[in-house]
TORTIPA-682766 format. One record per residue (C-alpha): x, y, z; residue in one letter. Coordinates in pm, 1 decimal, always signed. Layout:
REM TORTIPA-682766
c1: X	c2: Y	c3: Z	resn: A
...
This chain:
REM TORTIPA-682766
c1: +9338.0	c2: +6389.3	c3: +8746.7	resn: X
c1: +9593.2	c2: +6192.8	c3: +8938.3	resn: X
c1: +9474.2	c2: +6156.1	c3: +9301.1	resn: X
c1: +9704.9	c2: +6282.2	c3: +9542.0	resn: X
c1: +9696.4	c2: +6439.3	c3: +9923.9	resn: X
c1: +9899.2	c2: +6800.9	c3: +9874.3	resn: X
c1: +10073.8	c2: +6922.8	c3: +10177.1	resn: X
c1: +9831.2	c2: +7144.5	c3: +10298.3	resn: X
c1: +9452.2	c2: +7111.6	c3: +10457.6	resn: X
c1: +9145.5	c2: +7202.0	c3: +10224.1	resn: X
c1: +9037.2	c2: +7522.6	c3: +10188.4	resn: X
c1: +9405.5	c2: +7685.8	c3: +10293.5	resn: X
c1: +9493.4	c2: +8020.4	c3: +10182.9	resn: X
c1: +9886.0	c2: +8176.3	c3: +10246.8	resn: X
c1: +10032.6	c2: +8517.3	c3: +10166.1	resn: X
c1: +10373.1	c2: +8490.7	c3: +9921.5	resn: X
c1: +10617.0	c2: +8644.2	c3: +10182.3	resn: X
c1: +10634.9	c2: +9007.9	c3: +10243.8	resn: X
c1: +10446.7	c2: +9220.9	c3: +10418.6	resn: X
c1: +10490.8	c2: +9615.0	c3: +10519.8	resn: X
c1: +10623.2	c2: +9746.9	c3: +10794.4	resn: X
c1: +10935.4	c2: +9659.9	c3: +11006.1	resn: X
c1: +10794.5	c2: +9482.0	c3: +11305.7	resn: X
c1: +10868.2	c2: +9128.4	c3: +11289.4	resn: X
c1: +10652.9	c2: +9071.0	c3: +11569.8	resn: X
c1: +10361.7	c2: +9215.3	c3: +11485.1	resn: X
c1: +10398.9	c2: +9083.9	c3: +11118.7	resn: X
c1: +10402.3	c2: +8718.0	c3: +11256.3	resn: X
c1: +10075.0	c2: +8809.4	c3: +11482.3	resn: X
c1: +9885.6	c2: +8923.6	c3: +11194.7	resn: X
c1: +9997.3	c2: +8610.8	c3: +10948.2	resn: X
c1: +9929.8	c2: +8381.6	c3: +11258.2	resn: X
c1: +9584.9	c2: +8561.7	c3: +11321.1	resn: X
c1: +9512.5	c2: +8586.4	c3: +10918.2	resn: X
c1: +9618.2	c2: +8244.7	c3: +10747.4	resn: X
c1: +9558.7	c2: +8005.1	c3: +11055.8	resn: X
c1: +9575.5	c2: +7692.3	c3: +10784.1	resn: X
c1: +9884.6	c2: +7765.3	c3: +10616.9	resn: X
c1: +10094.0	c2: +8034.0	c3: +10811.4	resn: X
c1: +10445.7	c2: +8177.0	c3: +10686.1	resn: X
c1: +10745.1	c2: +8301.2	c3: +10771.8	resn: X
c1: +10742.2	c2: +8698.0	c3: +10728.0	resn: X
c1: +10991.2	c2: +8881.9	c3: +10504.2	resn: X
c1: +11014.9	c2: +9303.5	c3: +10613.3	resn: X
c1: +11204.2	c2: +9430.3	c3: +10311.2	resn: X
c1: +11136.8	c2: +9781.2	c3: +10459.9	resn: X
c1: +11403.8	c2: +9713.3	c3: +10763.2	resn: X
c1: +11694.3	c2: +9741.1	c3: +10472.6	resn: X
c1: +11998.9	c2: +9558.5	c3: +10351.6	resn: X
c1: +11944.3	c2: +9195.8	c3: +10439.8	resn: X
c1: +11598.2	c2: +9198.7	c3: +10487.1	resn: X
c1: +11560.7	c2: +9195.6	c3: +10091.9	resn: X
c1: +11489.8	c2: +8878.3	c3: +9894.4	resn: X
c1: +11843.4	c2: +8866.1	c3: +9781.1	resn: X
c1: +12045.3	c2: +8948.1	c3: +10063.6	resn: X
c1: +11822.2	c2: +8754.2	c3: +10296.4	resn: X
c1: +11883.9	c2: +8408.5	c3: +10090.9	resn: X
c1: +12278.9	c2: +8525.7	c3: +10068.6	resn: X
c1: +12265.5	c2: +8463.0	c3: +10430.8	resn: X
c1: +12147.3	c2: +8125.9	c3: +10399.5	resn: X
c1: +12428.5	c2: +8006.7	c3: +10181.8	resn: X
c1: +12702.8	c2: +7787.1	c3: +10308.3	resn: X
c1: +13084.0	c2: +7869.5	c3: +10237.1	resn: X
c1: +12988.8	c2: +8141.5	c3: +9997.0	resn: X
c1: +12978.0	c2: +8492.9	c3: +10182.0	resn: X
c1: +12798.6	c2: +8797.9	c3: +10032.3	resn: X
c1: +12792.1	c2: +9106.9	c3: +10059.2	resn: X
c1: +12666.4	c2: +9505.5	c3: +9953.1	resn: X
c1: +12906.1	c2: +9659.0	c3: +9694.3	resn: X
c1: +12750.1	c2: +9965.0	c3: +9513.8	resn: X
c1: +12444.3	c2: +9898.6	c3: +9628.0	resn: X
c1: +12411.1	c2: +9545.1	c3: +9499.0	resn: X
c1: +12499.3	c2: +9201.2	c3: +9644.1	resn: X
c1: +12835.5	c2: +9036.2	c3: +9543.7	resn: X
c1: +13054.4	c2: +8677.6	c3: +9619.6	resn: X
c1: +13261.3	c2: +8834.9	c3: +9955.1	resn: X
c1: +13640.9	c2: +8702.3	c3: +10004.0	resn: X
c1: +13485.5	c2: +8657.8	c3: +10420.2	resn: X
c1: +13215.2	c2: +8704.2	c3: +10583.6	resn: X
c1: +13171.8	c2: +9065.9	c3: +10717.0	resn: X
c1: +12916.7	c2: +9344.6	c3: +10850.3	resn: X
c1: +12631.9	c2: +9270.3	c3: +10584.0	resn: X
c1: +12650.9	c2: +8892.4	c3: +10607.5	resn: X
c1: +12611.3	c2: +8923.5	c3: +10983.3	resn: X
c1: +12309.2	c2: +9158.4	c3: +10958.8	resn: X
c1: +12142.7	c2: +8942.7	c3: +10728.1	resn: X
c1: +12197.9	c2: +8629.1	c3: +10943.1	resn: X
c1: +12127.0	c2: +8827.1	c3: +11293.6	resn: X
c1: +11787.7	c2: +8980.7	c3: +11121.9	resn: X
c1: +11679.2	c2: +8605.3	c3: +11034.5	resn: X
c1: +11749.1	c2: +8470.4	c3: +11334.3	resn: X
c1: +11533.2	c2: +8723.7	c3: +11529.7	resn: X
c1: +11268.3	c2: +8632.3	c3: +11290.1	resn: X
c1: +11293.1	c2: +8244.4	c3: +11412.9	resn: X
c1: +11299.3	c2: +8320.8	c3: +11758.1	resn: X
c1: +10976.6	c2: +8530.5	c3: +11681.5	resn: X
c1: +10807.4	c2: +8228.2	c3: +11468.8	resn: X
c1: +10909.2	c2: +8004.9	c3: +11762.2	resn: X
c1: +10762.5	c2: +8245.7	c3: +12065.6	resn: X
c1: +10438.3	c2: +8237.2	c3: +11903.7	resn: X
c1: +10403.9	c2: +7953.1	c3: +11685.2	resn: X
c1: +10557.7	c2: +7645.6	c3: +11938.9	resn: X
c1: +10273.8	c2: +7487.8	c3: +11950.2	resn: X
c1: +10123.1	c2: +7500.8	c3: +11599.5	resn: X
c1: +10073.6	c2: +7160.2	c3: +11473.6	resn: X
c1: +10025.8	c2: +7244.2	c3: +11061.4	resn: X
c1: +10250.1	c2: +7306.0	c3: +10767.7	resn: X
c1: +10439.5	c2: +7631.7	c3: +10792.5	resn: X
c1: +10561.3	c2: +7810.1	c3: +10482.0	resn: X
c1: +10946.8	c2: +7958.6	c3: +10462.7	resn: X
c1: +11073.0	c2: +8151.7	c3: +10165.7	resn: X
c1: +11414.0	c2: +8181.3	c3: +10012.5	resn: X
c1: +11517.2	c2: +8306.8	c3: +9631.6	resn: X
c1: +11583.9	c2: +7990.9	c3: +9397.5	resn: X
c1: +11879.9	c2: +7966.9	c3: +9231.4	resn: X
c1: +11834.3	c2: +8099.2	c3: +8869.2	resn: X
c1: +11666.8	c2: +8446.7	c3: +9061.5	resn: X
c1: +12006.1	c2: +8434.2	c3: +9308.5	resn: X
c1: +12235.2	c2: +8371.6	c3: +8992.1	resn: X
c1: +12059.6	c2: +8656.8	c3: +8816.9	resn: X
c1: +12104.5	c2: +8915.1	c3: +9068.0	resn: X
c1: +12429.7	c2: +8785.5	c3: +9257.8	resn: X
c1: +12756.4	c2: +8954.7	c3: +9161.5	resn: X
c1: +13141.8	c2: +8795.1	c3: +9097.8	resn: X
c1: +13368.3	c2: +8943.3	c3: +9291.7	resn: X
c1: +13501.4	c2: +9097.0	c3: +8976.9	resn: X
c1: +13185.6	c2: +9221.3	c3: +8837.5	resn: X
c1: +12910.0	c2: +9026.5	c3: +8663.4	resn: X
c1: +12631.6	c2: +8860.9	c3: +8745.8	resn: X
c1: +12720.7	c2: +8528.8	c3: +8833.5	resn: X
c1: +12483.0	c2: +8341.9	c3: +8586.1	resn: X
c1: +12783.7	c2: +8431.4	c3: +8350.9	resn: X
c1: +12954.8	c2: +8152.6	c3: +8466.5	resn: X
c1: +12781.3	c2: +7805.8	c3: +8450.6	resn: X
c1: +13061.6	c2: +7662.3	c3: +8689.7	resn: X
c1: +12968.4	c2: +7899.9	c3: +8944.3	resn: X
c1: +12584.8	c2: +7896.2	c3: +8932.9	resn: X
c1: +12640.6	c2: +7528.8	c3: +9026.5	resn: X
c1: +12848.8	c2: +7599.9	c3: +9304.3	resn: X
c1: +12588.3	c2: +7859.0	c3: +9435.5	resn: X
c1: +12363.0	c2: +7556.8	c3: +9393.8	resn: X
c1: +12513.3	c2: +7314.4	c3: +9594.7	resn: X
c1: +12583.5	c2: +7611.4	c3: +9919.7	resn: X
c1: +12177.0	c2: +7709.9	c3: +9868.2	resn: X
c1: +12076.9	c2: +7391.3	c3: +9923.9	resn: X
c1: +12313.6	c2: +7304.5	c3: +10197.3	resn: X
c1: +12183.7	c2: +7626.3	c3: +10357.6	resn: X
c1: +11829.7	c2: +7559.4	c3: +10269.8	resn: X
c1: +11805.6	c2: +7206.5	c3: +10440.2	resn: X
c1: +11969.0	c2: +7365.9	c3: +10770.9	resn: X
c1: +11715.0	c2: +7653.5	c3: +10749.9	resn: X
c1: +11384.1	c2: +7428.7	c3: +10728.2	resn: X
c1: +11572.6	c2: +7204.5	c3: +11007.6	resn: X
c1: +11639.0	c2: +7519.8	c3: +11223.2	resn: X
c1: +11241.8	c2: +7572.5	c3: +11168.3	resn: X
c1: +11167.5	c2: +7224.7	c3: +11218.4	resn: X
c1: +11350.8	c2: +7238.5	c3: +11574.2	resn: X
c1: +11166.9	c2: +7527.1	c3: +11688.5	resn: X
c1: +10785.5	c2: +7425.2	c3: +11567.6	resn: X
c1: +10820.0	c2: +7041.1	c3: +11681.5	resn: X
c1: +10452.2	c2: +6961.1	c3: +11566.8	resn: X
c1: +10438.0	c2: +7168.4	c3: +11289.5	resn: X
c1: +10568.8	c2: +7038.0	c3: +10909.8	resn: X
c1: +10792.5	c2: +7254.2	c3: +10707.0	resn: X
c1: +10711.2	c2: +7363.3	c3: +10308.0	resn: X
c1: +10995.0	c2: +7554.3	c3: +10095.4	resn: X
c1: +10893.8	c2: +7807.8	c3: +9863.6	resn: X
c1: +11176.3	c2: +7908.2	c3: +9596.9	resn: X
c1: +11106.7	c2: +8235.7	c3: +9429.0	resn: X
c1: +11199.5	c2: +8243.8	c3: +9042.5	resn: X
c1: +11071.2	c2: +8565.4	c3: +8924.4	resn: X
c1: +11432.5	c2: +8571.6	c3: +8725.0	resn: X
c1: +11350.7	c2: +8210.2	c3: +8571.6	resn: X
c1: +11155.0	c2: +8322.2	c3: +8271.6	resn: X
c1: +11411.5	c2: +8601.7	c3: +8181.4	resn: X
c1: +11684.5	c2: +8346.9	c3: +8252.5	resn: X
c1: +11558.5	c2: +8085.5	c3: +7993.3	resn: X
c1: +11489.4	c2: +8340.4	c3: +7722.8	resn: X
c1: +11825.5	c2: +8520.9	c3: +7737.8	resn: X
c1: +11697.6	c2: +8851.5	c3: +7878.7	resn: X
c1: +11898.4	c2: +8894.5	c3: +8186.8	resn: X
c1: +12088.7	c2: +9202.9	c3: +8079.9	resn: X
c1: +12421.6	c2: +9209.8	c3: +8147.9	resn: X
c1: +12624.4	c2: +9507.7	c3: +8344.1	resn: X
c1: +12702.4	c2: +9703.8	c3: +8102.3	resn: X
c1: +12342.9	c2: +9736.4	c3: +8015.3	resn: X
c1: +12407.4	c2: +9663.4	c3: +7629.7	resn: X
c1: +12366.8	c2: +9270.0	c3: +7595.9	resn: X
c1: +12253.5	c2: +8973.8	c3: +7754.4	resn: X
c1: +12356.3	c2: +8695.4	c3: +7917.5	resn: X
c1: +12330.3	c2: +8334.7	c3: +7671.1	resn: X
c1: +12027.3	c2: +8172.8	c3: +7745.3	resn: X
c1: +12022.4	c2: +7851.2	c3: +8017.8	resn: X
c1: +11868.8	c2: +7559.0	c3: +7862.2	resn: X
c1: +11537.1	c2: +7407.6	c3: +8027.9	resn: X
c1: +11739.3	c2: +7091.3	c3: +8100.0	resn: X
c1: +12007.0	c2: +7271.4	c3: +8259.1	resn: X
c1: +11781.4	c2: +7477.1	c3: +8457.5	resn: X
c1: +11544.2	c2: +7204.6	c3: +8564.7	resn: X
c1: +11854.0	c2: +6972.2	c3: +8677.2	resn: X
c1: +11953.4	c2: +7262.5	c3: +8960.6	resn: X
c1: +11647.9	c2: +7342.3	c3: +9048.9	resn: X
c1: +11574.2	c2: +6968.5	c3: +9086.3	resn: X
c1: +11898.2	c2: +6941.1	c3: +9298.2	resn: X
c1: +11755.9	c2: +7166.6	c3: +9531.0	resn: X
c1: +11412.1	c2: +7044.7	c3: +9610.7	resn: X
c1: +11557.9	c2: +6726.5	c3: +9637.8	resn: X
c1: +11863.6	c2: +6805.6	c3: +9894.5	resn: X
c1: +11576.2	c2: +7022.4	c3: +10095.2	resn: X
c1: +11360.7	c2: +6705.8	c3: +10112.8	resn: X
c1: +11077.1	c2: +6860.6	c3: +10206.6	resn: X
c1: +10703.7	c2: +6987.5	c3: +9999.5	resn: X
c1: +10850.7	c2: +7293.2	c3: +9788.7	resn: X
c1: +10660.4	c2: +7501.7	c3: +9620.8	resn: X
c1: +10800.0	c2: +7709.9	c3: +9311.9	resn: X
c1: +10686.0	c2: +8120.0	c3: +9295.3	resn: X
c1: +10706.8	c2: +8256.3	c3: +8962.0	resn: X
c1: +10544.6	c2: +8597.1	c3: +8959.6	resn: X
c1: +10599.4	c2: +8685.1	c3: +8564.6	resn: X
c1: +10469.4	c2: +8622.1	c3: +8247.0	resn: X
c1: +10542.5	c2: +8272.1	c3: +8076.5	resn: X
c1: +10618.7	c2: +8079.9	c3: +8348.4	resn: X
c1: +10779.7	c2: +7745.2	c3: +8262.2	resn: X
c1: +10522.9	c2: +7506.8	c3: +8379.6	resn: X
c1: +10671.2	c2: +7202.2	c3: +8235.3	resn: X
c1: +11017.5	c2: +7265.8	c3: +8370.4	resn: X
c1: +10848.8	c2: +7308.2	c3: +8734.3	resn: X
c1: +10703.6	c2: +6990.0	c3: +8682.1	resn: X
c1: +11059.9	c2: +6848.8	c3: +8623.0	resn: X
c1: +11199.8	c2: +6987.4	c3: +8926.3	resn: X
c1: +10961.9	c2: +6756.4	c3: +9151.6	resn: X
c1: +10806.5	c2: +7017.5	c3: +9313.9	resn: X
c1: +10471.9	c2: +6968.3	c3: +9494.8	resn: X
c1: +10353.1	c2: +7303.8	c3: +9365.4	resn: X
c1: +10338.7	c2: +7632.4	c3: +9154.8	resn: X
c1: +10284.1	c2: +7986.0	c3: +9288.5	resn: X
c1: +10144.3	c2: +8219.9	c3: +9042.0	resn: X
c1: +9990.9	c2: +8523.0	c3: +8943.6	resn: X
c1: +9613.2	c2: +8424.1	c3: +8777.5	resn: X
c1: +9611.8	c2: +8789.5	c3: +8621.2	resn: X
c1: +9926.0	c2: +8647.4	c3: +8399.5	resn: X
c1: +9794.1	c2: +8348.1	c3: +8281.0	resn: X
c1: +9744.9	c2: +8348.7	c3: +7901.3	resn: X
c1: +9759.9	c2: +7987.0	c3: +7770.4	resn: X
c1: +9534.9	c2: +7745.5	c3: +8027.8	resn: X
c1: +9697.8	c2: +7430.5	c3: +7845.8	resn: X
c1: +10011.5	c2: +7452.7	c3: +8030.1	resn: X
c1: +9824.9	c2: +7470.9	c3: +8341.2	resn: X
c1: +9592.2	c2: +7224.6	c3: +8284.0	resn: X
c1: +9824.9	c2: +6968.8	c3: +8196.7	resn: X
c1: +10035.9	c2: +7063.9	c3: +8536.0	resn: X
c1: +9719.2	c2: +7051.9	c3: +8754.2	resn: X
c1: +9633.7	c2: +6723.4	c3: +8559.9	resn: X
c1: +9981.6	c2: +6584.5	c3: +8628.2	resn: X
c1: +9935.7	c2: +6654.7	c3: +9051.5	resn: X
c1: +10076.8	c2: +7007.3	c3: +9058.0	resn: X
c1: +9950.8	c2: +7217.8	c3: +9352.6	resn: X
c1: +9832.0	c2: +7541.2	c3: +9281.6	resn: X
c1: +9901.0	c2: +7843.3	c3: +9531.5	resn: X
c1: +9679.8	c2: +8073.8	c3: +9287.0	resn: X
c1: +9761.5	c2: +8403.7	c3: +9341.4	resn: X
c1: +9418.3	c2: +8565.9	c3: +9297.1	resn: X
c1: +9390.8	c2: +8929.5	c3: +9501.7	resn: X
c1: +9611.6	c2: +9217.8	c3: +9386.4	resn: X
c1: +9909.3	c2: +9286.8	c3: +9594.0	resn: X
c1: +9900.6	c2: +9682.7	c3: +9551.2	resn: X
c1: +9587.5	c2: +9906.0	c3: +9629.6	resn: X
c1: +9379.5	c2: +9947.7	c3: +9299.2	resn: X
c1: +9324.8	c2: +10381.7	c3: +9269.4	resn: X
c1: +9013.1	c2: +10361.7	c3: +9521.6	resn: X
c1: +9201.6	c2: +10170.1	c3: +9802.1	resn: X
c1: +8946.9	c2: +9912.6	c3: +9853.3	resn: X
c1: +9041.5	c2: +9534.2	c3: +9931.4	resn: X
c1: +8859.4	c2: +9255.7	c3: +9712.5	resn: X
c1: +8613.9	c2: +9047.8	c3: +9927.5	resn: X
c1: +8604.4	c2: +8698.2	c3: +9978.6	resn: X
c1: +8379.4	c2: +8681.8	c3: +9736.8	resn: X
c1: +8533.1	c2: +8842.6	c3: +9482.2	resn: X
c1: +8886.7	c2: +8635.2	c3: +9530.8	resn: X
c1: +8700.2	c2: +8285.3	c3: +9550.5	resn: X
c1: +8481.7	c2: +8392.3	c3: +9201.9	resn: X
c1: +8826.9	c2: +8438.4	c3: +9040.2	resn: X
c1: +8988.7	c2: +8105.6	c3: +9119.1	resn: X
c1: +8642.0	c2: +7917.4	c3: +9099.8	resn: X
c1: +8673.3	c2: +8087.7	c3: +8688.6	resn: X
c1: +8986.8	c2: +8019.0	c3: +8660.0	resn: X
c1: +8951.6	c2: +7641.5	c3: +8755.5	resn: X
c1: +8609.7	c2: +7620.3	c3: +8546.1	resn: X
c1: +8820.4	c2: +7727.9	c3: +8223.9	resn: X
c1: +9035.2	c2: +7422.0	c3: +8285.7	resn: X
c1: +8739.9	c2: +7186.3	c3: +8301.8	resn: X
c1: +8778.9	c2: +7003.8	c3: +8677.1	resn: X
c1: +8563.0	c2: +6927.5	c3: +8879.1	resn: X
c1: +8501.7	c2: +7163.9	c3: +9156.1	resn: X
c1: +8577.2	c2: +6930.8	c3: +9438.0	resn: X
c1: +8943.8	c2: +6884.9	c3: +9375.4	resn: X
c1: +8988.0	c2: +7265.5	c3: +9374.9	resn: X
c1: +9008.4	c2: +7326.5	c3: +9766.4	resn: X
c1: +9212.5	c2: +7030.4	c3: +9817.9	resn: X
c1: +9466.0	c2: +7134.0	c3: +9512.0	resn: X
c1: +9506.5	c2: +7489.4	c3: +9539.7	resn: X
c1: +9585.3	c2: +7748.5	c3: +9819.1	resn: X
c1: +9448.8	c2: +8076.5	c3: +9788.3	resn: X
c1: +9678.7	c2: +8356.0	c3: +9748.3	resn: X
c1: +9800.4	c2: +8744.3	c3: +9696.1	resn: X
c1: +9902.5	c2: +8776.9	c3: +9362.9	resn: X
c1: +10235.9	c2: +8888.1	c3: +9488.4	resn: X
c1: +10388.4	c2: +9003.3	c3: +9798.3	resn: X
c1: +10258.2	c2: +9249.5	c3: +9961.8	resn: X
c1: +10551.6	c2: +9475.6	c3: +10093.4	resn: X
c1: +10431.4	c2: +9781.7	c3: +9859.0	resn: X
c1: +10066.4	c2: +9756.9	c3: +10014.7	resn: X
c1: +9996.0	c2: +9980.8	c3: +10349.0	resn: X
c1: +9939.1	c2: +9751.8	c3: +10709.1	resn: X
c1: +9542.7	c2: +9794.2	c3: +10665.7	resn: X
c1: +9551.4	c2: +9648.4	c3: +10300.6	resn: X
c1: +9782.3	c2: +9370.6	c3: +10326.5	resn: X
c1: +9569.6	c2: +9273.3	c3: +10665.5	resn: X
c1: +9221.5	c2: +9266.0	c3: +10437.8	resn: X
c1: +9396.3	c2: +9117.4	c3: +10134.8	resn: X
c1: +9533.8	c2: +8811.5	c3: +10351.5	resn: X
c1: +9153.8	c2: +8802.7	c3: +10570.7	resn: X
c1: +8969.8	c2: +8758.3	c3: +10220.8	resn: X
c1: +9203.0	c2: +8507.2	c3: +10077.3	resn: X
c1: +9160.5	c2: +8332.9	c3: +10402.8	resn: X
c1: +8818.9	c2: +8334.2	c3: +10371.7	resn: X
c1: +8810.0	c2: +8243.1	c3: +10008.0	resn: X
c1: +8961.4	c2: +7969.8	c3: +10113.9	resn: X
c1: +8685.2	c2: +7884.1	c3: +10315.3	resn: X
c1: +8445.4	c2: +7980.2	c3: +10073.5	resn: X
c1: +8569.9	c2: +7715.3	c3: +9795.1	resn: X
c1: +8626.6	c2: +7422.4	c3: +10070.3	resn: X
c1: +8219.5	c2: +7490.3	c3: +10140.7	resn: X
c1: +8151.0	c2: +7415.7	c3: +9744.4	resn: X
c1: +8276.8	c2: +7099.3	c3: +9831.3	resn: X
């Protein structure tokens, strides 16, 4: 195993992004109180139009307004009411990170949608997704990344001792490589995107960011070997979707992080939370399956939800986020 020092302290755990609710404040108290190692930037999808995945990274991008058409996002001629919701709801989240995080001295995780997931779900001004067009998926590149390194500087400025990480969120990317996005007329599909292709942009990203980015793929059959590629410092992932271990093996082999997303993100039927316990036994399995030695594994991966955890009540989420940060704990004690 190539020896490396990942961009987080041993033993961290982090949630994915979203939580329930719509109070910011209270959402950044709870991931401040909860995940004291590796905190994040909240995302409320419950507050509405540009508090969603997509509409909160169309605010992000540079010279390329969006906004809500039918109940979807689309390319904008100008910028306009949604674009300036999105924006204004982001900006109050800063200016909550920075009231109660201005003095944290660790890494601090922000999330935005990567640019295959964006492509996917973005709309031409004519209709279509825009992954129809290979010309403008690169454009959309170049403004998300553009946005994306003034967003973790607008971070950096307000947490002066802490250190910025990137998460991109590719649930899309699997669909997107097989030729399953479907297209709007609900009959066909758009042409596959080669691996190349696809690892080239995403590579032009994490490289214009410049700073630790980790890649979230919450689906089945995610491309480990294109992640690699990219020159990211890490995968996010769902353990319960992990068929084939060689993949991951090599990637952990190669110096991939791991944020190993190992408590459910919904309720199971009786309500109850896993426990520490529980979450740590998963990824210590997990890890023994691959064959390394247990004293990598707190250094190397970051315990997570398996998701995020916007569709979980306050009281869940709270106890899903305590035992992975406790896990955490648990597996930097095997040590």
């Amino acid at each position: 195993m190539t020896e490396l020092a990942w961009p987080w302290p041993p033993g961290a755990a982090t949630g994915i992004g979203s939580l329930p609710g719509t109070d910011v404040a209270e959402a950044q108290r709870v991931i401040l109180g909860e995940l004291p190692a590796l905190p994040h930037l909240p995302e409320l999808p419950a507050r509405g139009p540009g508090a969603d995945l997509i509409g909160r990274t169309g605010g992000l991008l540079v010279e390329l307004p969006v906004e809500l058409y039918a109940a979807r996002w689309r390319v904008a001629p100008r910028p306009g009411r949604d674009l300036r919701r999105a924006r204004d709801l982001m900006e109050r989240d800063l200016d909550q990170l920075a009231e109660q995080a201005e003095e944290y001295p660790g890494p601090v995780k922000v999330q935005a949608a990567g640019p295959y997931t964006l492509a996917a779900s973005l709309d031409l001004p004519l209709g279509g997704r825009m992954l129809r067009d290979p010309g403008a998926v690169r454009d959309l590149t170049g403004s998300l990344a553009e946005g994306l390194r003034a967003h973790v500087a607008a971070v950096a400025r307000r947490l002066p001792r802490a250190t910025v990480l990137l998460q991109l969120d590719e649930p899309s990317l699997p669909a997107v490589l097989a030729g399953r996005v479907p297209t709007e007329s609900g009959f066909g599909t758009y042409r596959p995107v080669p691996e190349p292709d696809a690892a080239a942009l995403l590579r032009a990203v994490v490289e214009a960011v410049g700073v630790p980015t980790v890649v979230h793929c919450c689906a089945p059959d995610v491309p480990l070997g294109l992640i690699r590629a990219t020159g990211a410092a890490a995968v996010a992932l769902d353990l319960s979707l992990v068929r084939d271990l060689d993949p991951l093996g090599e990637a952990i082999d190669a110096g991939l992080g791991l944020l190993a997303g190992a408590a459910p993100a919904t309720p199971p039927p009786d309500g109850r939370a896993p426990t520490s316990a529980e979450v740590a036994d998963r990824v210590r399995q997990l890890w023994d399956r691959l064959g390394f030695p247990r004293r990598r594994l707190a250094e190397q991966v970051v315990v997570t939800p398996a998701c995020g955890l916007a569709g979980a009540t306050g009281q869940y989420a709270r106890a899903v986020l305590a035992a992975c940060r406790d896990a955490g704990r648990r597996l930097a004690d095997d040590r």
